[in-house]
KEKE-3310 file (N, C-alpha, C; in steps of 0.2 Angstrom, whole numbers, plus 5000, padded with zeros to 4 digits):
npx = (5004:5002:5007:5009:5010:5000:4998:4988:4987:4973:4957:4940:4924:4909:4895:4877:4861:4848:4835:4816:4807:4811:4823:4834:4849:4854:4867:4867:4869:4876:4880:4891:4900:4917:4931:4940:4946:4950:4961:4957:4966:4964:4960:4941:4928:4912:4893:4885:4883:4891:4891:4899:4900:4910:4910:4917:4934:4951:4961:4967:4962:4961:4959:4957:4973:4977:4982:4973:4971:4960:4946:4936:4919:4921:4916:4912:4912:4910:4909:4902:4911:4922:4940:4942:4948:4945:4955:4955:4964:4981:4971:4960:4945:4931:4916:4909:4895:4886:4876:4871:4868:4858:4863:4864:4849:4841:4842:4839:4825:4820:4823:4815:4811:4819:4830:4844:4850:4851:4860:4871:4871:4873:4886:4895:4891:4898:4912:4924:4931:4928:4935:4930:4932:4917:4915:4922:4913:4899:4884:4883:4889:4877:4865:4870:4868:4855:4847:4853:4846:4835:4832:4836:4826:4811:4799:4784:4781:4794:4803:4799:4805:4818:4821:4818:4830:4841:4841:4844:4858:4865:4864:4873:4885:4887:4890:4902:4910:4911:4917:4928:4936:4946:4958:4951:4954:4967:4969:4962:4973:4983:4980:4969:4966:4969:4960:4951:4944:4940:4931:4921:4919:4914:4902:4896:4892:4888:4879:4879:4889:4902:4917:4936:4946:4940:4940:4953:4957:4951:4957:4970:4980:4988:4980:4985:4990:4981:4972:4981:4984:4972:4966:4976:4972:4959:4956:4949:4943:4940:4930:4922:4921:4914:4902:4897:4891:4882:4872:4869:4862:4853:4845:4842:4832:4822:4816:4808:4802:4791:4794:4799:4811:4821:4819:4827:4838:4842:4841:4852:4863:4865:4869:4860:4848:4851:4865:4863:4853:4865:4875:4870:4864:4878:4882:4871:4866:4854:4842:4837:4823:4820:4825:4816:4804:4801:4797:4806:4816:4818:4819:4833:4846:4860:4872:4880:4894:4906:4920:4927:4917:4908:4895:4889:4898)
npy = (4994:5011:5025:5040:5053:5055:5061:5068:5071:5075:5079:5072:5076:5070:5066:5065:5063:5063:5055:5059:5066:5054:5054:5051:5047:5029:5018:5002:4984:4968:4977:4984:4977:4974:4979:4990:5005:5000:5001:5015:5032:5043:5056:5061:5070:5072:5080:5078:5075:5060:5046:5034:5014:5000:4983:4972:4969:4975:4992:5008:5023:5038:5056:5070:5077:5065:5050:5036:5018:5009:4995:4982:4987:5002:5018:5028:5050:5063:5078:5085:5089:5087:5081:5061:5045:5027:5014:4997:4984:4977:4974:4967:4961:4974:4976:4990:5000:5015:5031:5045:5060:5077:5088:5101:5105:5097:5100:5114:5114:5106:5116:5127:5136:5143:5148:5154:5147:5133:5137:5138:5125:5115:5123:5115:5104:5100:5102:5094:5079:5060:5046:5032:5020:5012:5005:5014:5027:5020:5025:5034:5024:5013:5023:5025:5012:5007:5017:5014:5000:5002:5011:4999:4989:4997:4997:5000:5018:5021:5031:5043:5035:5038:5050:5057:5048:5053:5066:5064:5056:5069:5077:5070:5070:5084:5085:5077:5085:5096:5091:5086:5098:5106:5096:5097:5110:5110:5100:5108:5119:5112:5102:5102:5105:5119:5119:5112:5122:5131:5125:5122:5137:5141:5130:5138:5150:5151:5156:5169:5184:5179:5181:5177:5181:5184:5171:5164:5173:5169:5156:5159:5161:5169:5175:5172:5159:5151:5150:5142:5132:5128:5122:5110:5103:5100:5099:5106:5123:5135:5143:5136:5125:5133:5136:5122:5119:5129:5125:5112:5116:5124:5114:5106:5116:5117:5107:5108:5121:5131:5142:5157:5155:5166:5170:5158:5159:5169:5166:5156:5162:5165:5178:5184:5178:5172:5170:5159:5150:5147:5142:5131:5122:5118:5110:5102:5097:5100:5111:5125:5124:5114:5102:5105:5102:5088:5077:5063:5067:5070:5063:5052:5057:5057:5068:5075:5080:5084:5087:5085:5077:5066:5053:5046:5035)
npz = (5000:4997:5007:5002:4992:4979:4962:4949:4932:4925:4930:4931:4927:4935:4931:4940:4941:4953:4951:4949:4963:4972:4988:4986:4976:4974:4972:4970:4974:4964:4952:4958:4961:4959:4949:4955:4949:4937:4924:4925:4924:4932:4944:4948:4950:4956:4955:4966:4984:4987:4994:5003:5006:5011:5008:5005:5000:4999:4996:4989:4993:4985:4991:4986:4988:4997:4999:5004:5015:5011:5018:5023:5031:5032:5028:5017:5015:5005:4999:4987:4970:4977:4972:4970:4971:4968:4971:4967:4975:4969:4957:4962:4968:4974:4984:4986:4989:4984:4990:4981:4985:4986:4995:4997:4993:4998:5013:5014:5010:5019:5029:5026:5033:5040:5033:5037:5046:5038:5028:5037:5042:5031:5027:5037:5036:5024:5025:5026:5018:5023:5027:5034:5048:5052:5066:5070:5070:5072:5071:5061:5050:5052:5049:5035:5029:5033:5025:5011:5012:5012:5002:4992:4994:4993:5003:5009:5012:5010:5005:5014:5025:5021:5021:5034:5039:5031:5034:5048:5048:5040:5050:5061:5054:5051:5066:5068:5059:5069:5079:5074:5072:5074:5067:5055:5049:5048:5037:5026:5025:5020:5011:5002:4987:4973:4963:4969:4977:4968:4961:4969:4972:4961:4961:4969:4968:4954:4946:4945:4940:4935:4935:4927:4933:4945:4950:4947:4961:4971:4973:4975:4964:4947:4935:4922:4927:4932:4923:4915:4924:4926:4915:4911:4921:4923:4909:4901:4899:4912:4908:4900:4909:4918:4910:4906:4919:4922:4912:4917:4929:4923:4917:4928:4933:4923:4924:4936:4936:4925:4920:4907:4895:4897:4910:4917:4910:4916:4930:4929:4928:4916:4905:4895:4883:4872:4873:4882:4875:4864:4872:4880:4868:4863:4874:4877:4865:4856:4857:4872:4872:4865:4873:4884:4881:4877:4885:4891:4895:4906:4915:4923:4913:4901:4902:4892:4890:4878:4880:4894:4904:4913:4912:4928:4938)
capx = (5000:5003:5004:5012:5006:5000:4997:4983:4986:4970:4951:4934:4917:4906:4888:4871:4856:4844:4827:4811:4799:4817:4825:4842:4851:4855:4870:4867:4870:4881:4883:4898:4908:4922:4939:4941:4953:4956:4957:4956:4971:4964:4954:4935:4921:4901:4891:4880:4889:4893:4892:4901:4902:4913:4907:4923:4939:4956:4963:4968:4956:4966:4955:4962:4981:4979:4980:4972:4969:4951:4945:4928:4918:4922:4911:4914:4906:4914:4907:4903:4915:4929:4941:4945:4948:4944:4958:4954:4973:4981:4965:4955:4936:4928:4911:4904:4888:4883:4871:4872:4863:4858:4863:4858:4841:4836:4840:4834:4818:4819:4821:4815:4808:4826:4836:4852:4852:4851:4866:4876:4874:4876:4892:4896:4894:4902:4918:4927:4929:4929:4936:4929:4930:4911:4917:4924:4906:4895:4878:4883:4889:4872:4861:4871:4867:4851:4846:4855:4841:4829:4832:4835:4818:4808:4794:4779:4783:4800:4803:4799:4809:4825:4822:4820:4837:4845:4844:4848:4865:4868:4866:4878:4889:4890:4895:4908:4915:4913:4921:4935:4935:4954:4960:4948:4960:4975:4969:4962:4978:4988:4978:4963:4970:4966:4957:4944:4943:4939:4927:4918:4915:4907:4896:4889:4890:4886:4871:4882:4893:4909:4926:4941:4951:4938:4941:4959:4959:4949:4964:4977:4985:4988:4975:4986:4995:4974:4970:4985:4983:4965:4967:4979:4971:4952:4956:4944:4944:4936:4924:4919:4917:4907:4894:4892:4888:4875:4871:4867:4857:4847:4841:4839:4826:4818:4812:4804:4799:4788:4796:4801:4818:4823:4818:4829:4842:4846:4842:4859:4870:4868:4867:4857:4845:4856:4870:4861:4853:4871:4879:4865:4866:4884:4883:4866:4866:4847:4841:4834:4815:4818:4824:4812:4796:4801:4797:4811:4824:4815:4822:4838:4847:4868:4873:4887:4900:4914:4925:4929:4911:4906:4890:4891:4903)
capy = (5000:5017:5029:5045:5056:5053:5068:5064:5075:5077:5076:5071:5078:5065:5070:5060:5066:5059:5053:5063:5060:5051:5058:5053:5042:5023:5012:4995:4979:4966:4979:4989:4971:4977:4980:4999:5008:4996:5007:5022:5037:5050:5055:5064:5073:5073:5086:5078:5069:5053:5042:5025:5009:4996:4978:4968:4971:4982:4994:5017:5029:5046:5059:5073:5076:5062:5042:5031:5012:5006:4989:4982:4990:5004:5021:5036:5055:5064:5084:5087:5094:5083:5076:5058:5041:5022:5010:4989:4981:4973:4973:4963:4963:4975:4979:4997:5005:5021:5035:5053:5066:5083:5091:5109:5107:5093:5103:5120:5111:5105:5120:5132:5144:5144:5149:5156:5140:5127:5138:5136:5117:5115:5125:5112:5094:5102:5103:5089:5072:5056:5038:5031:5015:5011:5004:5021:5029:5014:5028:5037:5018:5009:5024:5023:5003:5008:5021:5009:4995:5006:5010:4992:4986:5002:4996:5005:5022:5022:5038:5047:5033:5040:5058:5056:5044:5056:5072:5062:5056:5074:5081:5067:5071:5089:5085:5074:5089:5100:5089:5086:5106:5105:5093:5100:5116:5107:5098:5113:5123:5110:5097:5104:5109:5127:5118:5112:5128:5135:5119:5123:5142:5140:5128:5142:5158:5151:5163:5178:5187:5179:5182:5173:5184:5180:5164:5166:5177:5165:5148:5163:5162:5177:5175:5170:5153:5148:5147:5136:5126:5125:5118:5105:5098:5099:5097:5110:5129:5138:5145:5131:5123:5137:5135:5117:5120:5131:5121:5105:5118:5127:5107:5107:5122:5118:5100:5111:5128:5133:5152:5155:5155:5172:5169:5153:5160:5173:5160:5151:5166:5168:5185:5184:5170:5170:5166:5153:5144:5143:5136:5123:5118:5117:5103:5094:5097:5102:5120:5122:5124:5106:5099:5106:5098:5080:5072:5059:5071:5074:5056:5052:5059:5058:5076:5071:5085:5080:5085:5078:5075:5059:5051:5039:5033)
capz = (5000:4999:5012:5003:4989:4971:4958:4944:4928:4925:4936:4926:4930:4934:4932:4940:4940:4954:4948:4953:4968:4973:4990:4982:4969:4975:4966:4972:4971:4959:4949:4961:4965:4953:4951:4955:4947:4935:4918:4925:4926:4935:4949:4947:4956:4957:4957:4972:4990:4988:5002:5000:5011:5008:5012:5004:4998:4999:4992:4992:4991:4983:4993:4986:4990:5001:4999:5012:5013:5015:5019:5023:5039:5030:5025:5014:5015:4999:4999:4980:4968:4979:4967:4973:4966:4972:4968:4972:4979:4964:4953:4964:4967:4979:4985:4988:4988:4985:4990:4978:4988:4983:5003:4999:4990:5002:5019:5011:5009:5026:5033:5021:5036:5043:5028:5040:5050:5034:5025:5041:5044:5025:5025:5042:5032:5016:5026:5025:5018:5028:5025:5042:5051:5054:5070:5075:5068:5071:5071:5054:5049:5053:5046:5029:5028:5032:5019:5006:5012:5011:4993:4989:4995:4993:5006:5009:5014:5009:5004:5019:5030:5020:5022:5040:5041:5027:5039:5054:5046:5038:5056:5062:5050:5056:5074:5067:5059:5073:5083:5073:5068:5072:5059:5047:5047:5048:5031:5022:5025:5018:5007:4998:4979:4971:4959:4973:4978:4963:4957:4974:4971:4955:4963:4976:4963:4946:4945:4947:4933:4937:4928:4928:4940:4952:4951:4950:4967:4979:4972:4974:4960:4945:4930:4917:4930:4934:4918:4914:4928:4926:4908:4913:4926:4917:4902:4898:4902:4914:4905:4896:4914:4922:4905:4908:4927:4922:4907:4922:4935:4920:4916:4934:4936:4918:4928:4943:4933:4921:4916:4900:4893:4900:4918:4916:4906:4921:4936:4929:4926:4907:4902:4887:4879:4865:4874:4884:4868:4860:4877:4878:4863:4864:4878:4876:4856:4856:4861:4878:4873:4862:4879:4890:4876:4878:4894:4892:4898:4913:4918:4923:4906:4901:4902:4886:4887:4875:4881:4902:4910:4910:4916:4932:4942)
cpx = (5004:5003:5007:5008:5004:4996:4991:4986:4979:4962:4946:4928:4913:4899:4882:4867:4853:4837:4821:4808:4805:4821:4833:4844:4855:4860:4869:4870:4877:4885:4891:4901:4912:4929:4941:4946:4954:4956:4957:4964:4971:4958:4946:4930:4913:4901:4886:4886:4888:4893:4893:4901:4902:4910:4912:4927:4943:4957:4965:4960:4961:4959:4960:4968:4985:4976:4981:4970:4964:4952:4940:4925:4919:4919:4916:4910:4911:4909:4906:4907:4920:4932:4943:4944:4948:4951:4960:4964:4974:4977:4960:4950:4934:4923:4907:4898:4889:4878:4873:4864:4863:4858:4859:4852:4837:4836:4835:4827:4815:4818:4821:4810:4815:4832:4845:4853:4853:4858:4873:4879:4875:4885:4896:4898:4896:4911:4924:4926:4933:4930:4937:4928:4923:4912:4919:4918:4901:4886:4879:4884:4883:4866:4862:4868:4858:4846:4847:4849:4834:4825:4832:4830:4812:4799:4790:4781:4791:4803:4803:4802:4816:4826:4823:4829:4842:4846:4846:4856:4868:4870:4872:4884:4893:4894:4900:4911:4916:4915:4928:4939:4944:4957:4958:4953:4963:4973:4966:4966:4983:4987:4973:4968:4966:4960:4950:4940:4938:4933:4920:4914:4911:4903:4890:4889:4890:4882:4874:4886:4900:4913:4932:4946:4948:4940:4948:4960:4957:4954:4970:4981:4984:4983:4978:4988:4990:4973:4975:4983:4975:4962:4970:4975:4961:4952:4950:4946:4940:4929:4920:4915:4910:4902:4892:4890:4883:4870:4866:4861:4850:4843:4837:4832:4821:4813:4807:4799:4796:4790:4799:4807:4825:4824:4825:4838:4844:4846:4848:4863:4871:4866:4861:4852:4848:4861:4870:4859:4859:4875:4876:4866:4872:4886:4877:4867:4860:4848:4839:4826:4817:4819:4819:4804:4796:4801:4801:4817:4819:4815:4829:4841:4856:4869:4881:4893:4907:4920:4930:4925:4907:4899:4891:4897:4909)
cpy = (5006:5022:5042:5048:5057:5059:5064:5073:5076:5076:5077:5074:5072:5065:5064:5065:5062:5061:5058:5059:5055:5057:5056:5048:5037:5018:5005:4990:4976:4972:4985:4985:4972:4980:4987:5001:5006:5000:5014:5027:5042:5048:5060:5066:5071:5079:5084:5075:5064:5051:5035:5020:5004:4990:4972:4971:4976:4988:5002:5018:5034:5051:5066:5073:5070:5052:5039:5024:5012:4997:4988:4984:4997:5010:5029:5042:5061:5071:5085:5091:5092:5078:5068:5051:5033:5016:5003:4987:4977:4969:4968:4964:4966:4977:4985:4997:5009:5025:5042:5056:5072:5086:5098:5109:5104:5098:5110:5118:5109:5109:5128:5139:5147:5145:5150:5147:5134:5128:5135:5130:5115:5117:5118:5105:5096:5103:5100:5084:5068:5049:5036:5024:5014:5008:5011:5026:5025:5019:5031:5029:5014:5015:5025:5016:5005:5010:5019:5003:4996:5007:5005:4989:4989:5000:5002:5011:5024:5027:5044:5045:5036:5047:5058:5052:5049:5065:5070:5060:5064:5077:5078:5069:5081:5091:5081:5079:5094:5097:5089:5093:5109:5103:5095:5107:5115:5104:5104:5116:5120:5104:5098:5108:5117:5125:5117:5116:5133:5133:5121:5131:5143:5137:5133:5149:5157:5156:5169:5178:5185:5179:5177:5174:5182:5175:5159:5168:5171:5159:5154:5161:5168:5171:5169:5161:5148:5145:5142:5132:5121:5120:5112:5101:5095:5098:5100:5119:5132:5141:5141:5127:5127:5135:5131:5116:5122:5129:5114:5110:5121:5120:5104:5111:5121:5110:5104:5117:5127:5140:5150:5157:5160:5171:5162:5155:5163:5170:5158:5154:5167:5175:5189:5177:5168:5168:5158:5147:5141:5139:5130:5118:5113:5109:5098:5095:5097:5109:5121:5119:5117:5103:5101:5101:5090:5078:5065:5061:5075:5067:5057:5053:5058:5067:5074:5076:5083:5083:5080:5077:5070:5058:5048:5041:5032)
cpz = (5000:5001:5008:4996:4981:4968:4952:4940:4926:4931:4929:4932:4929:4936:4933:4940:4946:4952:4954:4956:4972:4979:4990:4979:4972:4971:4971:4970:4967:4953:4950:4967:4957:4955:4951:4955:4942:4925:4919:4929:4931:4940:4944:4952:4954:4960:4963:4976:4987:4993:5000:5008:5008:5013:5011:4999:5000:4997:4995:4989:4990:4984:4991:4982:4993:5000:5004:5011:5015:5013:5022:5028:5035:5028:5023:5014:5012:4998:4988:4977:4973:4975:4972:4970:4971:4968:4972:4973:4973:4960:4957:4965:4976:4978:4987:4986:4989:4984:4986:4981:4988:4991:5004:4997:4996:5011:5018:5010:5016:5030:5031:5027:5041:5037:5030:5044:5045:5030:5032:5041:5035:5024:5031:5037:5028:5019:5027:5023:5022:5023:5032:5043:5054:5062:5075:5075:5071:5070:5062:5048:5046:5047:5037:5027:5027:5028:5013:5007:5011:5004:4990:4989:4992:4997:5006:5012:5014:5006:5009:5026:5027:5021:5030:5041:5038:5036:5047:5054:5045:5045:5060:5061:5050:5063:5074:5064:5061:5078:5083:5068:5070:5066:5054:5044:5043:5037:5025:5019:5019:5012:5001:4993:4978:4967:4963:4975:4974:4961:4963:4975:4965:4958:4967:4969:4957:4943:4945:4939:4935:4932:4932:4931:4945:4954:4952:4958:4972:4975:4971:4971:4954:4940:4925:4921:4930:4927:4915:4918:4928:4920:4910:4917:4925:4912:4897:4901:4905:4912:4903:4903:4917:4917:4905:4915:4927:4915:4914:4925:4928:4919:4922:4935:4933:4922:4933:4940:4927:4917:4910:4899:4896:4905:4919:4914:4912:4929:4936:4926:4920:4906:4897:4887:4873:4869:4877:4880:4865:4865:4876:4875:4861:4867:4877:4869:4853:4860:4869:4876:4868:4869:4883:4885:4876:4885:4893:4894:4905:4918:4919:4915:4906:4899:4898:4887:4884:4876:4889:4909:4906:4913:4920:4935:4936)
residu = (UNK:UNK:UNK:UNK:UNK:UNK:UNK:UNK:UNK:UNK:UNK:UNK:UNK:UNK:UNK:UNK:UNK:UNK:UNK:UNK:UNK:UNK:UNK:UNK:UNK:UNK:UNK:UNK:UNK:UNK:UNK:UNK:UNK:UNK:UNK:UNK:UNK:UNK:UNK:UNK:UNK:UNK:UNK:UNK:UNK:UNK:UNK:UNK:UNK:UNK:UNK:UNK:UNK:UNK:UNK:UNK:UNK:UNK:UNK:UNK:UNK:UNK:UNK:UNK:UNK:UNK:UNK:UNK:UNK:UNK:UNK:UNK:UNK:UNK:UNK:UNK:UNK:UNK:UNK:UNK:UNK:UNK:UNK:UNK:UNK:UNK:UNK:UNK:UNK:UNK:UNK:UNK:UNK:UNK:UNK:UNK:UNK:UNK:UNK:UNK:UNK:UNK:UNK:UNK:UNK:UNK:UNK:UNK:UNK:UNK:UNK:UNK:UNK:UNK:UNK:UNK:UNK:UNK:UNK:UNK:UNK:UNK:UNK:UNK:UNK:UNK:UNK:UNK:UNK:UNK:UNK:UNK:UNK:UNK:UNK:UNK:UNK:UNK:UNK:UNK:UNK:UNK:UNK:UNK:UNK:UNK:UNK:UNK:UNK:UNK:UNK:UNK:UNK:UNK:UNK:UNK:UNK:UNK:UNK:UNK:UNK:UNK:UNK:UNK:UNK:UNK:UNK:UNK:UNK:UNK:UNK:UNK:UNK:UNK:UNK:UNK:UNK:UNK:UNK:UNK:UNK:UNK:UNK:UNK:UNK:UNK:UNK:UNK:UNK:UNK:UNK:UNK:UNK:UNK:UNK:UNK:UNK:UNK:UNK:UNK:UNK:UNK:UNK:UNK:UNK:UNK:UNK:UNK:UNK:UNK:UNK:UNK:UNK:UNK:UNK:UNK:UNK:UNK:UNK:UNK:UNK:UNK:UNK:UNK:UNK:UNK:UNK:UNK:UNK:UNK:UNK:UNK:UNK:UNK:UNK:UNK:UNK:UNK:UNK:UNK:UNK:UNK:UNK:UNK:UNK:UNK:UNK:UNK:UNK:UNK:UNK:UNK:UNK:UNK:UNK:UNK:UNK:UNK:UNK:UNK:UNK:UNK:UNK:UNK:UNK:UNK:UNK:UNK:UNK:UNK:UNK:UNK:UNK:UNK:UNK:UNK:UNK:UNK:UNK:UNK:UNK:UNK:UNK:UNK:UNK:UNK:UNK:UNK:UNK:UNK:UNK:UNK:UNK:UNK:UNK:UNK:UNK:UNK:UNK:UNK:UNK:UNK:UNK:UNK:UNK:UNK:UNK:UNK:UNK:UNK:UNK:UNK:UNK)
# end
């Protein structure tokens, strides 16, 4: 194993979508006993949390900057927009599950008459990631298992028993890193890339007018070094990223809303309808209003960008 620290030249965006009427997206089953890693050069992010638990097998986890061994008993809690990568021990077969859950829609929803208190605890479990002994957890542990059997079976009422379990883990999952609000620093200071950083404020201010200095300034580096580095390591450019981020939320909003193209177009930071239609088009390769007329893209969809956002795991 490896205890020390491995570089990836590039990171992939790796985009879900969960299903409606659905209080979060479930991988199951045989289909994630698999050789992890095996094929693959780089790390990658989600746009929702992940939450894994391991039931067999070895191997790293590349959280980050940082390579840690996992083994079964095992459970992961992965802030979206964290690059990080699974890789089995000498290609052998392991076992995960995962949960992808939308954290701001769903607590904002919970506590849509406490706006200041839902940002706060949001900002709280968004503050770290965990590769944790279920043993040294066993309550965040069990109500992962849980919420994965939940979705397995989907018994009568199962939908309202994962909401209830889901914000009793997230709250959990906050006093786990207000307890350990020390190491959290420490790991900030010294682990968390510029790129995370950068990948991170797009996520909160995509709706705004942002420039490429901004985004330079908060990953303190100069304009011209971001834009390099950010190419390299995306394999795509800033801009092109920020226009599929809000190319993903506009797809998002058109599922919930009925406003029309304008309202839409300045909900997710486009300026214009014209330049909104030509981004769109760019990434799904239909206009908005084709996509929004079809009720089959109001299912789980491949969000295709050709150049380094993939679907799935």
């Amino acid at each position: 194993m490896n205890n020390g620290v491995r570089k990836k030249k590039q990171i992939q965006f790796r985009y879900y979508e969960i299903p409606q009427d659905e209080p979060c997206l479930a991988l199951l089953g045989e289909g994630w006993v698999r050789s992890y890693g095996d094929g693959v050069d780089c790390m990658h992010f989600h746009n929702y949390m992940e939450i894994g638990f391991c039931y067999e097998g070895n191997g790293e986890m590349e959280l980050d900057e940082r390579v840690l061994a996992y083994r079964p008993g095992m459970f992961t809690i992965l802030p979206k927009n964290y690059p990080h990568n699974t890789n089995s021990m000498n290609f052998t077969l392991s076992r995960w599950e995962y949960l992808f859950v939308d954290v701001e829609a769903f607590l904002k929803d919970i506590y849509r008459d406490n706006e200041i208190f839902a940002e706060d605890l949001i900002t709280l479990i968004n503050n770290r990631a965990w590769l944790a002994e279920a043993s040294a957890y066993p309550i965040a542990a069990e109500l992962i298992r849980n919420i994965a059997d939940e979705m397995r079976y989907k018994s009568d009422m199962y939908v309202e028993s994962v909401r209830g379990m889901l914000l009793s883990l997230f709250i959990h999952i906050a006093r786990m890193n207000h307890k350990d609000s020390g190491k959290v620093r420490k790991q900030q200071s010294s682990g968390v890339s510029h790129m995370t950083v950068a990948l991170h404020y797009i996520g909160e201010h995509y709706a705004e007018e942002l420039t490429i200095g901004e985004l330079a300034g908060v990953s303190h580096m100069s304009e011209t070094h971001f834009r390099r580095v950010f190419q390299k390591v995306m394999n795509m450019t800033p801009s092109d990223y920020l226009n599929l981020v809000r190319v993903q939320m506009a797809c998002e909003y058109m599922k919930k809303h009925t406003d029309g193209m304008e309202m839409v177009a300045q909900k997710c930071g486009f300026q214009s309808v014209s330049t909104f239609n030509r981004n769109f088009k760019k990434v799904m390769g239909i206009t908005p209003y084709q996509w929004k007329i079809h009720p089959e893209n109001y299912e789980a969809k491949l969000l295709n960008y050709k150049i380094s956002a993939y679907k799935g795991w």
